[in-house]
C-alpha positions as CSV (number, residue, x, y, z in Angstrom):
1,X,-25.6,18.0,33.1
2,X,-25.9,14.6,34.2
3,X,-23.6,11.5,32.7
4,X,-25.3,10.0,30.0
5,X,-26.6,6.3,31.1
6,X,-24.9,3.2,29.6
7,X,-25.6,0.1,28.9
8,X,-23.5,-3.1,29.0
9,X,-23.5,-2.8,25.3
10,X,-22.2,0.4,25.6
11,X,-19.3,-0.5,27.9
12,X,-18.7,-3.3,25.8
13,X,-18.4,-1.2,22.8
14,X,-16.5,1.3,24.2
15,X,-13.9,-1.3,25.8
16,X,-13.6,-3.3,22.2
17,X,-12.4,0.2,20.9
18,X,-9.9,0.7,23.7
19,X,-8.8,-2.8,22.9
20,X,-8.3,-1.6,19.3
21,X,-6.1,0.8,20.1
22,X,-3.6,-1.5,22.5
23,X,-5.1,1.3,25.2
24,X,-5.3,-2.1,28.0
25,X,-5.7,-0.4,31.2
26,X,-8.2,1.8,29.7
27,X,-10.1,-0.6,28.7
28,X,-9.9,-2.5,31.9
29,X,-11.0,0.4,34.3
30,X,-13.7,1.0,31.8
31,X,-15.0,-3.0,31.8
32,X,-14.7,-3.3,35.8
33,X,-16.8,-0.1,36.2
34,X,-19.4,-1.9,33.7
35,X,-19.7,-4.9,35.6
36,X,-20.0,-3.1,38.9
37,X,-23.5,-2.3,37.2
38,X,-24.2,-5.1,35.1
39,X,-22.3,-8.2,37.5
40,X,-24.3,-10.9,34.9
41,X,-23.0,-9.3,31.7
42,X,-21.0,-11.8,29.7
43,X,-19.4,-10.0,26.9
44,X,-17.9,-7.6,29.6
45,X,-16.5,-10.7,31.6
46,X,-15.2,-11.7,28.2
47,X,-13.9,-8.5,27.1
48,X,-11.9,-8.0,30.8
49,X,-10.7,-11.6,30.2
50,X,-9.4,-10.8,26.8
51,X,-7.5,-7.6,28.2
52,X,-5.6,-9.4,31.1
53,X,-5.0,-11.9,28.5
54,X,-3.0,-9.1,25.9
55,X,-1.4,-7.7,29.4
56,X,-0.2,-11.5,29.6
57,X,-1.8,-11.3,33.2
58,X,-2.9,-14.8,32.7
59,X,-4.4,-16.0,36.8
60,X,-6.5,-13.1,36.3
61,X,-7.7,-13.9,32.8
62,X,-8.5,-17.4,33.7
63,X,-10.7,-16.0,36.4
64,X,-12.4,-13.7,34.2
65,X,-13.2,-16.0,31.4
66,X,-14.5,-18.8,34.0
67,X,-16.4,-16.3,35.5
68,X,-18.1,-16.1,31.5
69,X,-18.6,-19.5,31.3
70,X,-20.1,-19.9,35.0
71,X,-22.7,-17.8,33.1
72,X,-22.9,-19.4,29.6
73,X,-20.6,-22.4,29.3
74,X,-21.5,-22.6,25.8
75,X,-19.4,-18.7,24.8
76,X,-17.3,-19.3,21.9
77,X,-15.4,-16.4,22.5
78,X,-14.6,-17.7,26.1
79,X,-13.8,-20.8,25.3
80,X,-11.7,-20.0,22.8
81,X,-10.1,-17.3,25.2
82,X,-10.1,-19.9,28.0
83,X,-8.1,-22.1,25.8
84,X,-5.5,-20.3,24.9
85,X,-4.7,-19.1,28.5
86,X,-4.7,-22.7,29.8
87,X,-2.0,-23.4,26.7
88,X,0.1,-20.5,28.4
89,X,-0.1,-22.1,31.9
90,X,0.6,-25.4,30.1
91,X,-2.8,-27.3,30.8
92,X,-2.8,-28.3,27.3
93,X,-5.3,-31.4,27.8
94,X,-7.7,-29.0,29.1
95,X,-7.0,-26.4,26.6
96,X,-7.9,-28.9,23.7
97,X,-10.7,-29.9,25.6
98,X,-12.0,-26.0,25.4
99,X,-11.6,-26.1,21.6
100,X,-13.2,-29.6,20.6
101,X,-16.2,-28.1,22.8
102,X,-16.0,-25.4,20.5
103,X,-16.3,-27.4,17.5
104,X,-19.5,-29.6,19.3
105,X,-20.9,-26.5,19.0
106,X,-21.1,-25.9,15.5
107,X,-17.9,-23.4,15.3
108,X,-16.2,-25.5,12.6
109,X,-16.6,-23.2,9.9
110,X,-16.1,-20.1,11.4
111,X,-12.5,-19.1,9.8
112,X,-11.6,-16.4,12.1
113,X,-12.5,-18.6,15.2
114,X,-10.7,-21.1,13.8
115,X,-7.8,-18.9,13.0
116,X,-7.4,-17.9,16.6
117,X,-7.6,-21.7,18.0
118,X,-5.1,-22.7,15.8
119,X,-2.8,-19.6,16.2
120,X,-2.8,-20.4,19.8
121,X,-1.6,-23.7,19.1
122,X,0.9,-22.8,16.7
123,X,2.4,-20.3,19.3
124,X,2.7,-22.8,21.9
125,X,4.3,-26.0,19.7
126,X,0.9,-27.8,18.7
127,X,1.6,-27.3,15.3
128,X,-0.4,-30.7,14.6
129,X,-3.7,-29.2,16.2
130,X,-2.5,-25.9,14.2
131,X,-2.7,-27.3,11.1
132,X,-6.3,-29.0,12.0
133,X,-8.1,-25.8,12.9
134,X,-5.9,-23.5,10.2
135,X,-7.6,-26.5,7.6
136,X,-11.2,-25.7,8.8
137,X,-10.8,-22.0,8.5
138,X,-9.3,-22.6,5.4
139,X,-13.3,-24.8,4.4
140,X,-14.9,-22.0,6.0
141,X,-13.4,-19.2,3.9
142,X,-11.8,-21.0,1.3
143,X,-11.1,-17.8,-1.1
144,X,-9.3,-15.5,1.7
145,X,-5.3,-16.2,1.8
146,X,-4.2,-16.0,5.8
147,X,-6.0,-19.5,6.4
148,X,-4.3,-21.3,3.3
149,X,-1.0,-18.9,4.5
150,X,-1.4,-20.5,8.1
151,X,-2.1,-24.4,7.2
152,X,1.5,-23.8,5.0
153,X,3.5,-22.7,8.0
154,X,1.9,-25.5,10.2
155,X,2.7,-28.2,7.6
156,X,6.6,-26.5,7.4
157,X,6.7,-26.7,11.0
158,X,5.7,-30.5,10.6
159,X,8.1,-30.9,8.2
160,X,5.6,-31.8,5.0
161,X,7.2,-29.6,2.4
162,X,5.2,-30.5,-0.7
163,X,1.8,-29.7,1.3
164,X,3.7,-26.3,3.0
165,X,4.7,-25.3,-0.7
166,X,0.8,-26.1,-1.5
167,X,-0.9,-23.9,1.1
168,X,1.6,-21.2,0.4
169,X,1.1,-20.9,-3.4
170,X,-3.4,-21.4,-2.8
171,X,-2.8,-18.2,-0.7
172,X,-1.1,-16.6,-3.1
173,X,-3.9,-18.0,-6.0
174,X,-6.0,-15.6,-4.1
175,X,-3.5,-12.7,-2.8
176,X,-0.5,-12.3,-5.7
177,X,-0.1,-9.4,-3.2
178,X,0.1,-11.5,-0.1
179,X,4.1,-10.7,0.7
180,X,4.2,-12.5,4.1
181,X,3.2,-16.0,1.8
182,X,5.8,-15.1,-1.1
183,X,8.6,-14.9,1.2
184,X,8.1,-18.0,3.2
185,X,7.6,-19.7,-0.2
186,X,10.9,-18.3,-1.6
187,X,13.1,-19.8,1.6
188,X,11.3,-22.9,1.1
189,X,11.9,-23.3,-2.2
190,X,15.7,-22.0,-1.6
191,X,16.0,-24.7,1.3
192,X,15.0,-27.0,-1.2
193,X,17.9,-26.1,-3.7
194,X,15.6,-24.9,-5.9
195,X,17.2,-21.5,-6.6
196,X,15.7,-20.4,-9.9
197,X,12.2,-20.9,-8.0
198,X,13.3,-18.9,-5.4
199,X,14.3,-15.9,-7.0
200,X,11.4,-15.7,-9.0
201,X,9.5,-15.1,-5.7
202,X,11.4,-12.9,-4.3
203,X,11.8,-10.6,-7.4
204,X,8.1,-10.4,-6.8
205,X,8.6,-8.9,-3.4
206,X,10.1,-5.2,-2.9
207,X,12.8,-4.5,0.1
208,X,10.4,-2.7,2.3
209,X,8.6,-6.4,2.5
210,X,10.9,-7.4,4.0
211,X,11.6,-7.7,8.1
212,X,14.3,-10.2,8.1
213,X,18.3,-10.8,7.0
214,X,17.1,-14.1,5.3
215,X,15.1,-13.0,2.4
216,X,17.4,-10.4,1.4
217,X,20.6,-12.0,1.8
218,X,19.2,-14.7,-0.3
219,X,18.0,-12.2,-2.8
220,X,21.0,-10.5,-3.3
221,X,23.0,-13.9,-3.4
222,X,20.5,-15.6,-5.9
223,X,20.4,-12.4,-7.9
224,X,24.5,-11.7,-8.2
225,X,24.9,-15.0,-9.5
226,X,22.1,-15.3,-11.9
227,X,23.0,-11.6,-13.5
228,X,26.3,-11.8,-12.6
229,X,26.3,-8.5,-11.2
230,X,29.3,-7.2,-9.1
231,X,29.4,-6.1,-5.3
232,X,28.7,-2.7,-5.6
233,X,25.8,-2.6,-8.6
234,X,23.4,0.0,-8.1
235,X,20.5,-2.4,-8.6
236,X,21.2,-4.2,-5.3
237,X,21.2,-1.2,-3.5
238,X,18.1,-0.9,-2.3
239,X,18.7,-4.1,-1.1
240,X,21.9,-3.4,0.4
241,X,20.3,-0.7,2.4
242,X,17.3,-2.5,3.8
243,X,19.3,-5.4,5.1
244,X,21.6,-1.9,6.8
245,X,18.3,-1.0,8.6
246,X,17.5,-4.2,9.9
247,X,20.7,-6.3,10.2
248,X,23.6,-3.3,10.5
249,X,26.3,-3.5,8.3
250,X,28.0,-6.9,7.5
251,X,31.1,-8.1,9.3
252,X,34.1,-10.0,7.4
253,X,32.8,-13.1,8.8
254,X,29.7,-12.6,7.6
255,X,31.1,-12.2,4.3
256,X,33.2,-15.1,4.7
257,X,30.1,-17.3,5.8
258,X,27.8,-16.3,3.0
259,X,30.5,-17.2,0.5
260,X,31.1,-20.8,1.9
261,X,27.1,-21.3,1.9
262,X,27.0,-20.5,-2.0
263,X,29.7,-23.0,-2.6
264,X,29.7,-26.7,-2.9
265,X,32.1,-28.7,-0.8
266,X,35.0,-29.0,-3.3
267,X,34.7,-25.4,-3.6
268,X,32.9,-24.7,-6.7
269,X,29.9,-22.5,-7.2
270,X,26.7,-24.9,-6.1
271,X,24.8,-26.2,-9.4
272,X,21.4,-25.2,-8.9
273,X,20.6,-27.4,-11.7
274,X,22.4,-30.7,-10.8
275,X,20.5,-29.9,-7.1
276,X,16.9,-29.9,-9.3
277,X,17.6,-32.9,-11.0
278,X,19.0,-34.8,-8.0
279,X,15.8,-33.8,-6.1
280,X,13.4,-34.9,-9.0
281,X,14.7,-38.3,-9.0
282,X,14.3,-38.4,-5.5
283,X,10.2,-37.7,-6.4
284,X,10.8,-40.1,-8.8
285,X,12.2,-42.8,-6.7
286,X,9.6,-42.0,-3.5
287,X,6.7,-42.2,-6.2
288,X,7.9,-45.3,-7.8
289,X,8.1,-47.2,-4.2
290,X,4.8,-45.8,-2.7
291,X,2.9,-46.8,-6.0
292,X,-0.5,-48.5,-4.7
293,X,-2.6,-50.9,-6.7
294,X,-4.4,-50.2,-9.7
295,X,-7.8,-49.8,-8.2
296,X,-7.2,-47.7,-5.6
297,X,-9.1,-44.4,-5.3
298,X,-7.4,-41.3,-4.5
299,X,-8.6,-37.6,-3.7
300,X,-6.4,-34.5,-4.8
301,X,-7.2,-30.7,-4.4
302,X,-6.3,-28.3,-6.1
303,X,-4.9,-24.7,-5.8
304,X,-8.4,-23.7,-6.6
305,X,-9.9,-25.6,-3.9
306,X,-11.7,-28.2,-6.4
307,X,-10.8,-32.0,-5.5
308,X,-10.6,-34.9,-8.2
309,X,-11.4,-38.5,-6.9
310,X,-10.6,-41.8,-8.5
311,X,-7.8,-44.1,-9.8
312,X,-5.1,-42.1,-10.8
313,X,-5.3,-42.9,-14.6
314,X,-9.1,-41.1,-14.2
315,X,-7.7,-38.0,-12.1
316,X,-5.9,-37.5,-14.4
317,X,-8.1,-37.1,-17.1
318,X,-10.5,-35.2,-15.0
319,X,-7.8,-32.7,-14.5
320,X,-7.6,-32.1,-18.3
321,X,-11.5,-32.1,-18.8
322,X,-11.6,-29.3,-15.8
323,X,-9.4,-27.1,-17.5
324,X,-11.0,-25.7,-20.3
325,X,-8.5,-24.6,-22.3
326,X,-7.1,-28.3,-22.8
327,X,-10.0,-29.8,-22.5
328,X,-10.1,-31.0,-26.3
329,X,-6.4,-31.6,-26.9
330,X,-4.5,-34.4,-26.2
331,X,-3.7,-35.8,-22.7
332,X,0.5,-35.4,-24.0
333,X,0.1,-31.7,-24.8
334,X,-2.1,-31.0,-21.4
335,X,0.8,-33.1,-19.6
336,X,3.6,-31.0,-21.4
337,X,1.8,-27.8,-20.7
338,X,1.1,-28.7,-17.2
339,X,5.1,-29.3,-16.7
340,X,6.2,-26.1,-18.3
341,X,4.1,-24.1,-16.0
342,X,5.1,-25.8,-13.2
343,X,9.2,-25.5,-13.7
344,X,8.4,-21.8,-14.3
345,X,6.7,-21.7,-11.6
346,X,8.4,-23.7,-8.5
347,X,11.4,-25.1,-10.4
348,X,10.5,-28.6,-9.7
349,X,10.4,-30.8,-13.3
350,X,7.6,-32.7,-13.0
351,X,7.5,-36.4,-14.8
352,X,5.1,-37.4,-17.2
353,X,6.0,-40.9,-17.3
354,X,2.8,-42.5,-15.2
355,X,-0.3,-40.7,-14.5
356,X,1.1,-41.4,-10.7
357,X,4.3,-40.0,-11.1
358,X,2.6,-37.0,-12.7
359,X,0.7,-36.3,-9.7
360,X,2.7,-37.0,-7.2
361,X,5.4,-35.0,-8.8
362,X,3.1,-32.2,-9.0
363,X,1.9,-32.7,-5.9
364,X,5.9,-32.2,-4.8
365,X,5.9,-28.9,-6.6
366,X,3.1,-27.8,-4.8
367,X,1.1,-27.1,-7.7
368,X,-1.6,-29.5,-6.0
369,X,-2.1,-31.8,-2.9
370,X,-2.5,-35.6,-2.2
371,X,-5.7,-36.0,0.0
372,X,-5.9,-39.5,0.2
């Protein structure tokens, strides 16, 4: 019996497949005998590109995906693809160029598109374009977490705490289950010296979560000191063990190390609490000197997603009217409210003593962001 005939869609399905599975020279054997028959096809040019590409044979995926968009210079997929090789051969002008043709086209709110742009820029250092194209898959699926996850790791990178601490808590509005997010936000919010905040994240997470020392060594720290629980207590053994499988067993010096970090300089156990306060009147301070005139209009968003515009006096009071359950109680006990949930939450006291300082100190807790 005689081979059964396929088509370029068939080569192209069976290659995507092959792809799947990591199975790269399968895949590639399989596309160059599809385009032996079907020379014009460009979802097989694209699909051999995409395979050099994962091989990291990067001349020959530049020469497949120009060979896609000699056919149709208008294939997302290829330019996409296009882009991210020229990044790796450090053409980065023309890579960008590849992407804003992308979003000419009408791409803008395609989140996973926008995904792979800005993971390609992330990888290679652009973590400003990152955080551009993680923000427009974040409007074109604003209800999935990775995009929201994404834009926080670009705004780290960039140094924008507040709006990383933002992102990171929105993805986990939508995935409490999103462990990747919880993490992050817990070494953030440890960075920060905010170390009740930080535990509370990471006793949301388990030790098979974890696939670095960080997390866990900060874990069992945070957790010793807070419980004061000795060395050996069988509830940090799990814990113990994990950081065995991926770190080994610590040294002395490691030890040694560890207990200098917990320690302030005279030698006494760090005050997580004097660290808060110190870093609220720091908000304090910033908020007080960036104050703007009266009139000014000003957008915030959300954790949610939903923006407020106006003075800040009136965002504020369309944040109570938005929340239902506040809605008809006084602005004091909405403030109040708003405050306890947030030093629960982050471990950031926010002030209530302007309607600026309110927002900007919750926009510093990450419980919403500063647009404009």
């Amino acid at each position: 019996m005689s081979e059964p005939f396929l088509s370029s869609d068939d080569y192209d399905e069976q290659a995507h497949q092959l792809y799947n599975e990591a199975r790269y020279d399968e895949a590639l054997t399989l596309l160059r005998e599809g385009l032996s028959l079907y020379p014009h096809a460009v979802e097989l040019h694209v699909g051999l590109a995409y395979a050099h590409l994962a091989r990291e044979e990067f001349a020959w995926a530049a020469r497949a995906f120009e060979s896609a968009l000699s056919l149709d210079p208008d294939h997302e997929d290829a330019l996409a693809g296009f882009g991210e090789v020229l990044l790796k051969l450090g053409r980065r002008e023309q890579a960008l160029a590849q992407f804003e043709h992308i979003l000419s086209l009408g791409f803008d709110d395609d989140c996973e598109l926008m995904l792979q742009l800005g993971r390609a820029c992330f990888r290679e250092g652009l973590h400003q374009s990152a955080y551009r194209y993680f923000e427009l898959s974040v409007q074109g699926a604003p209800d999935l977490p990775e995009p929201a996850a994404c834009a926080g790791y670009a705004s780290h990178r960039l140094g924008i705490e507040a709006q990383a601490i933002y992102w990171l808590r929105r993805a986990l509005e939508s995935d409490p289950d999103y462990v990747e997010a919880r993490i992050y936000l817990a070494n953030l919010l440890y960075d920060k010296g905010e170390y009740a905040a930080s535990l509370h994240q990471l006793e949301r997470t388990q030790p098979e979560d974890h696939f670095d020392e960080l997390g866990l060594w900060r874990y069992i720290e945070l957790r010793k000191e807070e419980y004061h629980l000795p060395d050996d207590d069988p509830e940090l053994a799990p814990w113990l063990a994990r950081l065995g499988e991926i770190a080994g067993e610590p040294d002395s010096l490691d030890m040694l190390l560890a207990e200098i970090e917990s320690q302030a300089p005279d030698g006494t156990p760090r005050d997580p609490t004097q660290l808060e306060l110190f870093g609220t009147l720091l908000t304090e301070l910033a908020a007080m000197q960036k104050r703007p005139m009266a009139d000014d209009a000003h957008t915030i968003a959300m954790l949610n997603g939903r923006t407020f515009r106006g003075t800040w006096d009136e965002i504020l009071s369309q944040m109570k009217e938005a929340d239902l359950e506040w809605a008809h109680r006084s602005m004091d006990e909405f403030m109040l409210s708003h405050v306890e949930r947030g030093k629960a939450e982050t471990g950031v006291k926010i002030p209530v003593t302007t309607a600026e300082e309110f927002i900007r100190g919750s926009a510093s807790a990450g419980v919403l962001r500063i647009i404009s």
